[in-house]
C-alpha positions in Angstrom: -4.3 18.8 14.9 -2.2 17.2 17.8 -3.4 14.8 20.6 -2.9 17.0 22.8 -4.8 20.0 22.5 -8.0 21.2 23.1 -9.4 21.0 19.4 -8.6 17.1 18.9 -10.5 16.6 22.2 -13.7 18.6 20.5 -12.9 17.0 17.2 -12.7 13.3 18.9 -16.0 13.6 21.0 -17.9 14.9 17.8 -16.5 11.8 15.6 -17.0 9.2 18.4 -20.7 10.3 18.8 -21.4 10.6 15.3 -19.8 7.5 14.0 -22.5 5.2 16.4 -25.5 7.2 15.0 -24.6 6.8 10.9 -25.6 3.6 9.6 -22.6 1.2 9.6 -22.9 1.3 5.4 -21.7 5.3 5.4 -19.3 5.0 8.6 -16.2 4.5 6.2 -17.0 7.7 4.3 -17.3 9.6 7.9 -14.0 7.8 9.4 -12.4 8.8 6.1 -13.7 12.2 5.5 -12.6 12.9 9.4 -9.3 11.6 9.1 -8.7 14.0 6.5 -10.0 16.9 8.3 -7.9 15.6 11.1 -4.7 15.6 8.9 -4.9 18.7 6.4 -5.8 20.6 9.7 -2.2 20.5 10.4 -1.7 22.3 5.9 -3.9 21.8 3.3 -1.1 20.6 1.1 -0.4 17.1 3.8 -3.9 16.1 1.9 -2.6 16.1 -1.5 0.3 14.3 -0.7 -1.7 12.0 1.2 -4.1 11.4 -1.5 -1.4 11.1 -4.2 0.1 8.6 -1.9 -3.4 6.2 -1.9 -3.9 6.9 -5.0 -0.9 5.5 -6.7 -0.6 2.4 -4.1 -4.3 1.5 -4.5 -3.8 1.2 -8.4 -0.4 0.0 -8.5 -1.5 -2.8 -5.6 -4.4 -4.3 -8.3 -1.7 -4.0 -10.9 1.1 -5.8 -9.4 -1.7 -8.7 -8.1 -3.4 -8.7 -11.7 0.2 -9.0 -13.6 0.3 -12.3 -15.8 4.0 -13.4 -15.0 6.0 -12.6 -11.9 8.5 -10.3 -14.2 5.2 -7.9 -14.5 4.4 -8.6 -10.9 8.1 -7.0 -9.9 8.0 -3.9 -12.6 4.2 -2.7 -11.4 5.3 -3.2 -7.4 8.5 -1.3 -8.6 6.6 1.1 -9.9 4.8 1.8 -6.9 7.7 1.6 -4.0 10.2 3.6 -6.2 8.7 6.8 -6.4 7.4 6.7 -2.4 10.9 5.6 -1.8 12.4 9.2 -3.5 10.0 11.0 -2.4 10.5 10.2 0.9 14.6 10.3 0.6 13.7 13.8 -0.6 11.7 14.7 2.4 14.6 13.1 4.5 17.1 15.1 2.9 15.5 18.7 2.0 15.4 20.3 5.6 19.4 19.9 6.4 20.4 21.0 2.8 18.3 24.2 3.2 19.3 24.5 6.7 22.4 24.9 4.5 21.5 27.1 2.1 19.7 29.4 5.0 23.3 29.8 6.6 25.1 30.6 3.5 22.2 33.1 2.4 22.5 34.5 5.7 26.1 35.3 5.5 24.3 37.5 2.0 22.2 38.9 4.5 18.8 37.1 2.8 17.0 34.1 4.2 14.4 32.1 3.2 10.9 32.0 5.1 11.1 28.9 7.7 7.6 27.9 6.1 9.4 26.8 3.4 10.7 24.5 5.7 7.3 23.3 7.5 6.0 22.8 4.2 8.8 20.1 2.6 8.2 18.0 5.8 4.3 16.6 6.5 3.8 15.7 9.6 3.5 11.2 9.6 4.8 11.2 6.3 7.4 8.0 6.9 4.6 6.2 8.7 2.1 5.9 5.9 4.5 5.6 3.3 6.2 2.7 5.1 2.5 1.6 5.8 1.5 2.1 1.8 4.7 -0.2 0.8 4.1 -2.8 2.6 0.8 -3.3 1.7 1.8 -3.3 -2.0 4.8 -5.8 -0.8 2.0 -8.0 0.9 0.1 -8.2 -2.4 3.1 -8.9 -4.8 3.9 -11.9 -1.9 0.2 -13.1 -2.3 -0.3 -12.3 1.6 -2.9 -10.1 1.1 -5.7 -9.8 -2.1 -5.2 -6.0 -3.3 -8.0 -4.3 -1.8 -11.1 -3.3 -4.6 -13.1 -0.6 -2.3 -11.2 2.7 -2.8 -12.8 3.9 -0.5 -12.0 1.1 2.5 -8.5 1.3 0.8 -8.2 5.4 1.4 -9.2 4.6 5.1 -6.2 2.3 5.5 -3.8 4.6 5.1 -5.2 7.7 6.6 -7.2 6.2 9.5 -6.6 9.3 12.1 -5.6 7.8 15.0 -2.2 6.2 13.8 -1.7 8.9 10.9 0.8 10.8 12.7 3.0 8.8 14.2 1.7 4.9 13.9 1.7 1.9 14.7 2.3 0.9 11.6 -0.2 -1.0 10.2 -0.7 -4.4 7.9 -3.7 -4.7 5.4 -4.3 -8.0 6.4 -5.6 -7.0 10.4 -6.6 -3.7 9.5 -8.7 -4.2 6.3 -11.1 -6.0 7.8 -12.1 -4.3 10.9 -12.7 -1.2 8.4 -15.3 -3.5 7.0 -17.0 -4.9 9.9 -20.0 -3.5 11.5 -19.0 -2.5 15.0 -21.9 -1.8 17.5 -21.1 0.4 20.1 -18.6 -1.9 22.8 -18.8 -0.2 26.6 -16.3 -2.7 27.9 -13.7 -1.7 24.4 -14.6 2.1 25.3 -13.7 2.2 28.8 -10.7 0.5 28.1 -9.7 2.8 25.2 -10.6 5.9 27.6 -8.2 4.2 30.1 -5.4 3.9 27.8 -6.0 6.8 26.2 -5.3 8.5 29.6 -2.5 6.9 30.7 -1.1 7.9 27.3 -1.3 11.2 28.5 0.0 11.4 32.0 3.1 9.8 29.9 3.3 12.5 27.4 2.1 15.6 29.7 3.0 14.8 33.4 6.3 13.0 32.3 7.9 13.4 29.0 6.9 17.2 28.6 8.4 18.3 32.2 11.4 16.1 31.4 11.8 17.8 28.3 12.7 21.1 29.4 15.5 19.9 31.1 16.7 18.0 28.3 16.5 20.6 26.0 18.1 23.2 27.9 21.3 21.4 28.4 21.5 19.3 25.1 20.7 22.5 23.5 24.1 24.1 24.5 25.8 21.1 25.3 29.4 23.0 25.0 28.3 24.7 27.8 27.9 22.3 30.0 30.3 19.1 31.6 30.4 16.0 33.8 27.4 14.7 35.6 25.0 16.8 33.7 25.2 14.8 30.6 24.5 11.2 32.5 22.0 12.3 34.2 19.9 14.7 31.0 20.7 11.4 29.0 18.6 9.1 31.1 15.8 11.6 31.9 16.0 11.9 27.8 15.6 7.9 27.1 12.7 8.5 29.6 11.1 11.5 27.9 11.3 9.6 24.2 9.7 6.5 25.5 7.0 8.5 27.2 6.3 10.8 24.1 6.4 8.0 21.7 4.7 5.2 24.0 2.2 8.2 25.0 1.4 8.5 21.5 1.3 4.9 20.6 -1.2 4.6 24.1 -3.9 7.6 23.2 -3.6 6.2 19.0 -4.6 2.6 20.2 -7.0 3.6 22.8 -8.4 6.2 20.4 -9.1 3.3 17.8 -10.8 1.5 20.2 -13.8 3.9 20.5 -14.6 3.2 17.0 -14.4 -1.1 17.8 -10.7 -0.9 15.9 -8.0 -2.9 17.5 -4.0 -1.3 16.4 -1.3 -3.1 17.1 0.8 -2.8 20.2 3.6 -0.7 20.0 5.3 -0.8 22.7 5.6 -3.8 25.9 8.6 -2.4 28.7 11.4 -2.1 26.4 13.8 -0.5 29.3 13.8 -4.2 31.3 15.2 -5.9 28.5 18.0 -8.3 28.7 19.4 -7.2 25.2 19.9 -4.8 23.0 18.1 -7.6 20.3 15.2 -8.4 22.9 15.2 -4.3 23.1 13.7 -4.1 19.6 11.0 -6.6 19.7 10.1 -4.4 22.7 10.5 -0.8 21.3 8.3 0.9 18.1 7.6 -3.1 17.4 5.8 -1.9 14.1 8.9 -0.4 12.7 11.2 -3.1 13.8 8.4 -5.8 12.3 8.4 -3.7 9.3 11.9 -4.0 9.0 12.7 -7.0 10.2 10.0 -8.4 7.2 10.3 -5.5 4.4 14.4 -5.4 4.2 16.2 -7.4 7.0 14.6 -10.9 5.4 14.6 -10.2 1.7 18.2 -9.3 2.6 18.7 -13.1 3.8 18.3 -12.5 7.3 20.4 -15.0 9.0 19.7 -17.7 6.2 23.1 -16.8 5.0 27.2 -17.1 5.7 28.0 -15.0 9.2 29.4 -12.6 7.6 26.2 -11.8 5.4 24.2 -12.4 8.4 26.3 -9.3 10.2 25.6 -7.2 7.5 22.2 -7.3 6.6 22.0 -6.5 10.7 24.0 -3.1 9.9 22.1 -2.1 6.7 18.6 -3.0 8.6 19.9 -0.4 11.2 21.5 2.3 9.0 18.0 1.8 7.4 16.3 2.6 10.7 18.4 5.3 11.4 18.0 7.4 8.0 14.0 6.4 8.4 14.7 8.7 11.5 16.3 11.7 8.7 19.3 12.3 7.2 21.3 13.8 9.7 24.8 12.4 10.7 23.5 11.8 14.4 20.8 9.4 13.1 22.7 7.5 10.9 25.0 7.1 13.8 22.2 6.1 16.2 21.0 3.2 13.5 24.9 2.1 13.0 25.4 1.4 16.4 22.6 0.1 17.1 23.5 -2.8 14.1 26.7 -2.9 15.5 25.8 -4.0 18.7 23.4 -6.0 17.2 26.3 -8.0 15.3 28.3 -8.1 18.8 25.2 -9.9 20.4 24.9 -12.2 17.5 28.5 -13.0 17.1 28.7 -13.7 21.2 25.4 -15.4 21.5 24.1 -17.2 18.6 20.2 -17.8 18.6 21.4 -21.3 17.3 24.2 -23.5 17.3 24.4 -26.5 14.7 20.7 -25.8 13.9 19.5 -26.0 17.3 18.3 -23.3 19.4 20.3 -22.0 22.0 18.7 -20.9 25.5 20.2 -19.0 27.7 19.7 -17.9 31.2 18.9 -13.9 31.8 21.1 -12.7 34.4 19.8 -9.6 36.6 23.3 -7.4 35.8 22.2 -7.5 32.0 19.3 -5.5 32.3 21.2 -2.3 34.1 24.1 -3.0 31.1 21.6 -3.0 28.4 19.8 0.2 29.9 23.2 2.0 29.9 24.2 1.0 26.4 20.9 2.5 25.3 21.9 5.3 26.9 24.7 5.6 25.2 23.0 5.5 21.9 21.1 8.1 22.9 23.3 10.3 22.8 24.0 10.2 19.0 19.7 10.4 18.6 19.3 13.5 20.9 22.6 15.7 20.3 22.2 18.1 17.6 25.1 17.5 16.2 28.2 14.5 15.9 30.8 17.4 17.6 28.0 17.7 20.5 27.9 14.3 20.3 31.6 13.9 20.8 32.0 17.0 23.2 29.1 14.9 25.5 30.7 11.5 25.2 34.2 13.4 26.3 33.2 15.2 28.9 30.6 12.8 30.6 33.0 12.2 33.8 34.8 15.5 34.0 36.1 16.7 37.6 34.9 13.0 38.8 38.2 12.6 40.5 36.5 14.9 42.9 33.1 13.4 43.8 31.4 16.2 45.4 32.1 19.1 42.9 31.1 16.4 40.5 28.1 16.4 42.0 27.1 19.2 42.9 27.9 20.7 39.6 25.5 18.5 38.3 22.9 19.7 40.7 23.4 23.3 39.9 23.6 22.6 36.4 20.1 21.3 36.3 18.7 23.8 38.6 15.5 22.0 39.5 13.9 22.9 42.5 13.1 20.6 45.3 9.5 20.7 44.3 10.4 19.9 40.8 12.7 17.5 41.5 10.2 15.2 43.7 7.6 15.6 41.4 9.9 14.0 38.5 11.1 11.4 40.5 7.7 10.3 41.7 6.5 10.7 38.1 9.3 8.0 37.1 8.0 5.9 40.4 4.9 5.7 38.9 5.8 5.0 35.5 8.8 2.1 36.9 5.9 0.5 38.8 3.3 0.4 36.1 6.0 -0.9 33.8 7.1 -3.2 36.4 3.3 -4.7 37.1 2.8 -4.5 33.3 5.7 -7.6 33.0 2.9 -9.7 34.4 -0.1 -8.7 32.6 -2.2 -6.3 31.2 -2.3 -3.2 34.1 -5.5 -1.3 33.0 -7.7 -4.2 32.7 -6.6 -5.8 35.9 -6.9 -1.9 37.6 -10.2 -2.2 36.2 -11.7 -5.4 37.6 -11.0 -3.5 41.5 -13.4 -1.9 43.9 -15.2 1.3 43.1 -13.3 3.1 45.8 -9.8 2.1 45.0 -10.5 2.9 40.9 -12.2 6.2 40.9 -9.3 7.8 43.4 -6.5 6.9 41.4 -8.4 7.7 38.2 -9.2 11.3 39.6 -5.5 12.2 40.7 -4.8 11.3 36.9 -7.0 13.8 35.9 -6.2 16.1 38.3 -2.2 15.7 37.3 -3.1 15.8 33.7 -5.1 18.9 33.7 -2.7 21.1 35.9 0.4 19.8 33.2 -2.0 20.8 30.4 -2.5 23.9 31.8 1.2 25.0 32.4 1.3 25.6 28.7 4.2 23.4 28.8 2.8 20.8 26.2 5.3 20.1 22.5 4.6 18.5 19.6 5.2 14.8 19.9 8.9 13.9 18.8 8.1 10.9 16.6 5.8 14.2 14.5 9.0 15.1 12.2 9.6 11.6 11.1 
């Protein structure tokens, strides 16, 4: 069931108005019964898996807390990340090696059925493991008691809203909510509706239209050179913050109708100074994750610089192959350490134990922009030789400015009408991104006039509803990790 179709908007009214008429005693048996509706909508198998996932954490987390000596405590939470760990390197793995095998069984004139396929690879499936380990790493630290209630347990992990696609969640913020009575919040509501619809102008109005762009030229990227490829890369480090953020907005605002408060994914990672302040702006519950599940136990920066520099690469190539297996990925994660090292090695966070502040400059924030771009690249291409071909060819003919240019503009073939409705699109994003540096946009939108609110909220609607209705709409990208 995706966000954004016409089902989950059925399916989300009936759960919001049912869950404020059960008694708060059976709500967790509704939430939880929905979420798995919600989830094995998508195949019937994703619940099994999902279930064997709980399953094994929930036992393995009372285990691991109720071991007598901290040799026992290690084997039972080995027990339970190992397996999760394979299973997911598995899942990671099994689509490019039968993509593989499809080509060589082609060549036989046989191929096997691309359900196969659909099937190896649930839908959220590194989010919830990655959510599942932590909590039994939370309970082996003595950060969190290992949860008793299956039931409030089962919820954790397949809560609807962030199933797909996060935020990652920790036991200790989440648990509890699950547990609290929560009467029905107007104030929360609204604001979740708000979110929620902003999360959608992002994915639909924005990051869909931008899409097809994208695709078209990164799809046949041998076929295309010069100005092209600068330009589809930034529209494409647009489109993935506006799928992903869009998701992370409708999951969070979603959660709010039911009085639950996720974390926040996502705070204007494009004005960042650095590629390190970057990540604490970008998929924040991944980088957290991360940053306290294998960056620290590594040794963090508690060790020699040389260490230090490496547990910065692994952390990445970590990141990357949480993406999938493919070369591209891994290549995305590398340089993304490696320019994490550069930044370390040229400024220090501390120098003879003290912290070291330094001034922001304006030029670093178009710098670190472009290098994201550049990393890009790697994520998107569907391939390292389309990869390479891009990288080559990015300023082919520029010795001649106005071919350069107007290949570029034929290449894309956007209308004028298209093309003004991206760029104002962006506008509108850059500003509310822009305002958001200062504060929290929707509530301070909401605190204004009746007759500068409902305008603005109605050329949303109307924007969102002729996007939705151009039959234009994908999956979201972050679905297939």
């Amino acid at each position: 069931m995706l966000f954004n179709s016409l089902t989950f908007a059925a399916f989300l009214i009936v759960v919001f108005l049912l869950y404020y008429i059960i008694p708060h005693k059976y709500r967790w048996i509704f939430l939880l019964a929905a979420s798995y509706v919600f989830y094995m909508n998508l195949h019937v198998a994703y619940g099994l898996l999902l279930l064997a996932t709980t399953v094994l954490t929930y036992v393995l987390g009372l285990r691991t807390e109720a071991a007598p000596t901290a040799r026992a405590k290690k084997r039972c939470l080995l027990l339970g990340i190992v397996p999760l760990v394979l299973v997911l390197l598995f899942f990671k793995t099994a689509a490019p090696v039968i993509d593989r095998l499809n080509a060589l069984i082609d060549a036989g004139r046989l191929s096997l059925q691309p359900l196969t396929i659909r099937i190896l690879l649930p839908a959220g499936v590194s989010f919830y493991f990655f959510q599942s380990i932590g909590y039994l790493i939370d309970v082996y630290r003595g950060k969190v008691k290992a949860e008793r209630h299956f039931g409030y347990y089962a919820l954790f992990v397949s809560f609807f809203p962030q199933l797909l696609a996060g935020p990652i969640g920790r036991a200790d913020s989440l648990l509890p909510q699950y547990k609290k009575e929560h009467p029905f919040d107007y104030d929360k509501a609204s604001y979740g509706i708000r979110l929620m619809a902003w999360g959608y102008f992002k994915k639909l109005v924005i990051a869909d239209v931008l899409a097809g762009v994208v695709n078209t030229v990164y799809d046949n990227a041998t076929s295309y050179v010069g100005l092209v490829f600068i330009v589809v890369t930034i529209l494409f480090a647009i489109e993935i913050y506006c799928d992903f953020s869009g998701y992370s907005d409708i999951a969070v605002g979603c959660a709010k109708l039911f009085g639950i408060d996720l974390m926040t994914n996502f705070r204007t990672p494009y004005f960042s100074f650095s590629i390190r302040e970057f990540w604490s702006r970008w998929h924040i519950s991944l980088s957290t994750w991360l940053r306290d599940y294998v960056y620290i136990p590594l040794g963090g920066s508690r060790v020699p610089k040389w260490r230090h520099c490496l547990n910065l690469l692994i952390t990445f190539l970590v990141s990357g192959f949480w993406h999938g297996s493919r070369l591209t990925y891994l290549a995305w994660g590398g340089l993304h350490g490696l320019l994490q090292v550069i930044e370390t090695l040229l400024y220090p966070k501390t120098r003879k134990g003290v912290e070291v502040k330094r001034k922001k400059h304006w030029w670093q924030l178009p710098i670190t922009f472009l290098l994201l771009c550049f990393t890009w690249i790697f994520f998107r291409a569907n391939s390292i030789t389309d990869a390479v071909w891009i990288i080559k060819k990015l300023f082919w003919d520029i010795g001649r400015p106005m071919v350069y240019l107007q290949t570029c503009v034929i290449c894309l073939g956007l209308t004028k009408a298209a093309a003004i409705g991206i760029l104002t699109s962006i506008a509108v994003l850059t500003i509310y991104d822009l305002l958001s540096l200062k504060g929290d946009v929707i509530a301070a939108f909401s605190r204004q006039k009746f007759f500068i609110r409902w305008p603005v909220y109605v050329l949303f609607l109307i924007a969102i509803a002729l996007f939705s209705s151009k039959n234009v709409a994908t999956e979201f990208i972050y679905f297939q990790f």
